[in-house]
C-alpha positions as CSV (number, residue, x, y, z in Angstrom):
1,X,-17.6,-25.0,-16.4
2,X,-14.6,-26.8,-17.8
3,X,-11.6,-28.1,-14.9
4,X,-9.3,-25.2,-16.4
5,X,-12.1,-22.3,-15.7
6,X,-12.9,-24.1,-12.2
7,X,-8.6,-23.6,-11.7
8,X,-8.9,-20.2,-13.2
9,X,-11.4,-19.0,-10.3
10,X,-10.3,-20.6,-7.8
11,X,-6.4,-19.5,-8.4
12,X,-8.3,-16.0,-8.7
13,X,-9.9,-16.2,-5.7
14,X,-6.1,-17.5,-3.6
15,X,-4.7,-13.9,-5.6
16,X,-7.4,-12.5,-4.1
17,X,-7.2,-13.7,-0.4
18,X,-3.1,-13.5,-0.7
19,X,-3.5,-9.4,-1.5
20,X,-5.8,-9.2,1.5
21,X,-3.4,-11.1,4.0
22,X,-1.0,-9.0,2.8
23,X,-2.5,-5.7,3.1
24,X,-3.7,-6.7,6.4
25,X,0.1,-7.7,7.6
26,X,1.1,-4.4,6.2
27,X,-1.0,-2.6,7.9
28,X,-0.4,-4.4,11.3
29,X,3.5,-3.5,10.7
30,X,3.0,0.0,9.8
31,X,0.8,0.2,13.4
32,X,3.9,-1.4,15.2
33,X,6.4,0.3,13.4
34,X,8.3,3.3,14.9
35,X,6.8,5.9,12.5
36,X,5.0,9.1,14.6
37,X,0.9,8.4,15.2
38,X,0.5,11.8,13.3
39,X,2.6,10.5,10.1
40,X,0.4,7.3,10.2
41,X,-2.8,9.2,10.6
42,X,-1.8,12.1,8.8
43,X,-0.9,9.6,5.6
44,X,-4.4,8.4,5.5
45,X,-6.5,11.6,6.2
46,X,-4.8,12.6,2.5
47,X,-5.6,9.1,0.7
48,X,-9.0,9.4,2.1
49,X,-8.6,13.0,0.0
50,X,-6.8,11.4,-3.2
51,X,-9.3,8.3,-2.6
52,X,-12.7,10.4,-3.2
53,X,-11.2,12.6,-6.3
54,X,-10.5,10.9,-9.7
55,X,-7.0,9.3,-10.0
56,X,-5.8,11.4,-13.0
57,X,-6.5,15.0,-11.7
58,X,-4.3,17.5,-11.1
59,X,-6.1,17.8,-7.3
60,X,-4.4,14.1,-6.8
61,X,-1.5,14.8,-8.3
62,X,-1.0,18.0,-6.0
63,X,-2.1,15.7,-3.2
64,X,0.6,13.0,-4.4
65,X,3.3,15.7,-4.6
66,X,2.4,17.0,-1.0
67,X,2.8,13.7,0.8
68,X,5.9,13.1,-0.9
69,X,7.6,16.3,0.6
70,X,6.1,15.9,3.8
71,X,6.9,13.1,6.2
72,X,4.2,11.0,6.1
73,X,3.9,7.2,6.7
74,X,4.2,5.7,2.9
75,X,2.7,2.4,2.9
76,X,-0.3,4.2,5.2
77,X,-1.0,6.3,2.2
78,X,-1.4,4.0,-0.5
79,X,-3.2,1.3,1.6
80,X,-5.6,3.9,2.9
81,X,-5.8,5.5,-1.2
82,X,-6.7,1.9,-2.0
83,X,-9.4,1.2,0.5
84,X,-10.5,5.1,0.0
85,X,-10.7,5.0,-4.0
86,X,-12.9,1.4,-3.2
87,X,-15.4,3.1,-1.0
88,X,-15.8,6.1,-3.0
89,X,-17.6,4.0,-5.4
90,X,-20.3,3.0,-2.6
91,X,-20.5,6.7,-1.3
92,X,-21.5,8.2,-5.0
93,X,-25.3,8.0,-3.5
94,X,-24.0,10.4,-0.9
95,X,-21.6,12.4,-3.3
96,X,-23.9,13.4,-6.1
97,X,-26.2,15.5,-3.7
98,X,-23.5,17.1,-1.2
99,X,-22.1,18.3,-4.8
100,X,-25.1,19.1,-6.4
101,X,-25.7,21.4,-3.4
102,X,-22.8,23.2,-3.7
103,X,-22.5,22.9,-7.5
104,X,-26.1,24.9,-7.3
105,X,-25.6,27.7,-5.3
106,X,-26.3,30.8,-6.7
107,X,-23.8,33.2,-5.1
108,X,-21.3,30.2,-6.8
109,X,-22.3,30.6,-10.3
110,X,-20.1,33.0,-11.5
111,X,-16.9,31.8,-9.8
112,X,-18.1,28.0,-11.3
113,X,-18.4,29.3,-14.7
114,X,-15.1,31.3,-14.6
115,X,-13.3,28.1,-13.4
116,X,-14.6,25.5,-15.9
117,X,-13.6,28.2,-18.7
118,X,-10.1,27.5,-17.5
119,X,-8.2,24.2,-18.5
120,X,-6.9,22.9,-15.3
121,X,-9.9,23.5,-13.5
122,X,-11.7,21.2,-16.6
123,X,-9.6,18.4,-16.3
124,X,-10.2,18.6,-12.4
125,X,-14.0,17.4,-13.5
126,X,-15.1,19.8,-10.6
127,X,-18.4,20.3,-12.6
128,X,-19.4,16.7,-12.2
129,X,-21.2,16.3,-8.8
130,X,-19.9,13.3,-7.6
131,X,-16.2,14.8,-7.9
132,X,-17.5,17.9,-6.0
133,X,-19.8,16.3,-3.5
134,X,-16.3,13.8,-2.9
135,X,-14.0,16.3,-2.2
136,X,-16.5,18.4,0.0
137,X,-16.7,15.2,2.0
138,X,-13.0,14.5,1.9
139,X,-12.3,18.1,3.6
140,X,-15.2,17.8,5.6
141,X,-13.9,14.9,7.7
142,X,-10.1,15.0,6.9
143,X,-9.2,16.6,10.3
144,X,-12.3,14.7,12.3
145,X,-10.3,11.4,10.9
146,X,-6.6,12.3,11.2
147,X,-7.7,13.1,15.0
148,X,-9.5,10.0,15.8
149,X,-7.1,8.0,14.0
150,X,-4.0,9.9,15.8
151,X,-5.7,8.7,19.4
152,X,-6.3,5.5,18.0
153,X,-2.8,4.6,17.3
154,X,-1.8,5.7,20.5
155,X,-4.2,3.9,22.9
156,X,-3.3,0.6,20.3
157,X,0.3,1.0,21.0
158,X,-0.2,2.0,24.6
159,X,-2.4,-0.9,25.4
160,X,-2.7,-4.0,22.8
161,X,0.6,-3.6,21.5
162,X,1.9,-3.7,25.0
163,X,-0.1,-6.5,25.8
164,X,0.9,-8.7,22.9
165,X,4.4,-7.8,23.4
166,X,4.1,-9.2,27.2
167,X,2.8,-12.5,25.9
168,X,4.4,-16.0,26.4
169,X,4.8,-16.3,23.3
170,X,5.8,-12.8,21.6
171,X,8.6,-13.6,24.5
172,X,9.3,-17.1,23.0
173,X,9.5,-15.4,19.3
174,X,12.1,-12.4,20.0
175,X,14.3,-15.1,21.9
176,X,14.4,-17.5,18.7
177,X,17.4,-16.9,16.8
178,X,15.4,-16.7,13.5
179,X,13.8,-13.4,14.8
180,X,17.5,-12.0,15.2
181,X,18.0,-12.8,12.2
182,X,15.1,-11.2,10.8
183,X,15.3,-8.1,12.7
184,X,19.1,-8.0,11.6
185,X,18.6,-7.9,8.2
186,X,14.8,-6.1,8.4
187,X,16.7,-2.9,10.3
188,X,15.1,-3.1,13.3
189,X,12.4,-4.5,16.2
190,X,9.0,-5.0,14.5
């Protein structure tokens, strides 16, 4: 491989790394933000829903459309919809028989052939068994997660955050003037 392609990779790979710091320091300021536990946790019990389904469905798009009316934590969403849609490729082994199950069900039939003879419910690719095992899966644990995860932000900020905050040095960066400055113009304590 030629100096340029040896730059090419390795400038793809610091892209690479910079997007994870910077989801990862996202992340750590939507924990320590002042959003509600429940906004946080609520935003990512829906990506993990928009994460499993196919990103052009009308499912996602209904799933879009309710987190923008309710008030959920934003940046939550869309990191969680990111790491969601990622893992949904390495859960099709577990997809494709949850849906074929359900997509096989007897009593089902009729209702499955009355809804794929309808055009939204074909573009929703419900018939596929991947889709259907994915959102079974989604509803299946979206209130198990936004529970857990709702705890789990509280005992963070109710023990590790507090910690951190009581540190020597957390101390040493609120008093620097630089981190007036920053919380001046950020619009508040991070």
């Amino acid at each position: 491989m030629s100096n340029s392609g040896l730059s090419r990779v390795s400038g793809f790979v610091r892209l690479r790394r910079w997007r994870v710091i910077k989801a990862i320091a996202k992340l750590i300021k939507v924990l320590n933000s002042e959003s509600e536990p429940g906004q946080i946790s609520l935003a990512v019990g829906f990506s993990m829903v928009a994460g499993f389904l196919p990103f052009f469905s009308p499912a996602t798009i209904v799933i879009f459309l309710i987190v923008f009316l309710l008030r959920v934590n934003m940046t939550a969403f869309f990191l969680g919809t990111a790491l969601f849609s990622g893992a949904a490729y390495l859960l099709d082994t577990l997809f494709h028989p949850v849906g074929l199950a359900i997509l096989s069900i007897g009593a089902l039939q009729e209702i499955w052939t009355s809804m794929y003879n309808m055009t939204i419910w074909r573009l929703q690719k419900f018939n596929n068994s991947i889709v259907m095992g994915g959102f079974a899966v989604s509803l299946l644990f979206f209130m198990p997660l936004v529970l857990l995860l709702n705890l789990a932000i509280r005992r963070y900020r109710d023990t590790i955050l507090a910690w951190i905050r009581k540190t020597k040095l957390a101390q040493m960066v609120k008093a620097s003037k630089i981190y007036g400055i920053y919380t001046t113009l950020s619009g508040g304590e991070v």
